[in-house]
Structure formats: structure tokens, C-alpha cells
C-alpha positions as CSV (number, residue, x, y, z in Angstrom):
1,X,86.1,92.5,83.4
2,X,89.0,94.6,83.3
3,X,92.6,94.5,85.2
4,X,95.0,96.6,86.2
5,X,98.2,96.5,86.7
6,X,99.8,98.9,89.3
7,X,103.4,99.9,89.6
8,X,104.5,102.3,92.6
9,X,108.0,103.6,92.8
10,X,109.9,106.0,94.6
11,X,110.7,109.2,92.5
12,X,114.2,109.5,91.6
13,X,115.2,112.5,94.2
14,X,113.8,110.3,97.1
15,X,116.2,108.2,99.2
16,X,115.6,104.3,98.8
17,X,117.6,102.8,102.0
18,X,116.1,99.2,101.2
19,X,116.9,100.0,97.6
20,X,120.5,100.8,98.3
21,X,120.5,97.6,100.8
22,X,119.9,95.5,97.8
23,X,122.4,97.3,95.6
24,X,125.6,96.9,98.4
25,X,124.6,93.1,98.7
26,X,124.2,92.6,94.4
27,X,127.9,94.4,95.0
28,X,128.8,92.2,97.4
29,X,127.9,89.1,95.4
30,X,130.1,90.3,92.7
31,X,127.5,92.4,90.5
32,X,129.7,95.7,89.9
33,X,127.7,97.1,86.9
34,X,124.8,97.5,88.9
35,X,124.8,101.6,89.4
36,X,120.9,101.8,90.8
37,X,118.7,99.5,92.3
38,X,114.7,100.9,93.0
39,X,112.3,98.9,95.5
40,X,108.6,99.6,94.4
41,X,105.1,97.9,95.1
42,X,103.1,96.3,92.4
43,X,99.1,95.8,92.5
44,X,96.9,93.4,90.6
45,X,93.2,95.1,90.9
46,X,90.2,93.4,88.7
47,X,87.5,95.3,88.2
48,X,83.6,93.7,87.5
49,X,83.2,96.7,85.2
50,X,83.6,97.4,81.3
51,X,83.5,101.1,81.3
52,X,87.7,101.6,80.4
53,X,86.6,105.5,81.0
54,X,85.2,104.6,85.1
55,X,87.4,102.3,85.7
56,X,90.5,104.6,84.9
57,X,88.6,107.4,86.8
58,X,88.5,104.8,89.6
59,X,91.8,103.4,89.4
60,X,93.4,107.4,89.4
61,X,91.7,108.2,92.7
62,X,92.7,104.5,94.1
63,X,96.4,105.7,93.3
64,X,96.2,108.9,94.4
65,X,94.6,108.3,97.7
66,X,95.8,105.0,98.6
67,X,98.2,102.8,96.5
68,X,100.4,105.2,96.4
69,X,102.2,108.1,98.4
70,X,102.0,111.3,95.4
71,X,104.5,113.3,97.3
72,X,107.2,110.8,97.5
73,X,106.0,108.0,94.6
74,X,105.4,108.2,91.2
75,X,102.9,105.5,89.8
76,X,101.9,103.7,86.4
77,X,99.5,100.8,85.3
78,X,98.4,99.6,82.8
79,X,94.3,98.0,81.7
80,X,93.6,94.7,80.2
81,X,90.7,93.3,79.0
82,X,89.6,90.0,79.8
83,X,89.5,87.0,81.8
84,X,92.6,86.1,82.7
């Protein structure tokens, strides 16, 4: 078994309105260091599979045609082994 850990983020030149909510109200609760703040999604997907190689074939068209939006969102995961 194999799992993946998904992260999906805006890239940097797109606007984040919820991002930017969550930023004024951190201000607003006295946090003035905070200069960014970045609303993303994060998947867990297991896969019933050893192949490292299919899987991260598999998991690269997942992100690309689902999980994630390519023109607006960058992505990263990363593959564990085991049973967890």
C-alpha cells in the first residue's frame, strides 16, 4: 500500500479573497506580523498498489485533471509506504 499526500495552493499571482478574509480577521484579533495568509486543499489518497513508478504516474494525472486547477494552482505530495 502506498499514500499520498496532496497539497493544492493557489500560485502566488492569483488573488485569494478567502485567504485575505482570514488574514484581516488574524489582524483583527491582534496578529500584526502576519503579511500573507494562503487557503489551499489537502488530499489523503491510498493506493492498493506497490509500483512507486504507477502510482506517481497515476497520482500526476489525478492532479492535473482533477485535484487540482493547473492554470490557477500549483500542487505537491508526497508517497509513503505502509500501513498507516
Amino acid at each position: 500500500m502506498i499514500h499520498a499526500k496532496v497539497h493544492v495552493t493557489l500560485k502566488p499571482d492569483v488573488m485569494d479573497p478567502q485567504g485575505l478574509a482570514v488574514k484581516n480577521a488574524l489582524e483583527s484579533l491582534d496578529y500584526k506580523t502576519v503579511s500573507r495568509v494562503s487557503i489551499g486543499k489537502y488530499f489523503l489518497v491510498d493506493f492498493d498498489s506497490s509500483d512507486r513508478e504507477a502510482v506517481e504516474a497515476d497520482l500526476e494525472k489525478m492532479c492535473k485533471q482533477l485535484l487540482s486547477n493547473p492554470v490557477i494552482e500549483n500542487y505537491r505530495y508526497q508517497l509513503e509506504d505502509g500501513t498507516q
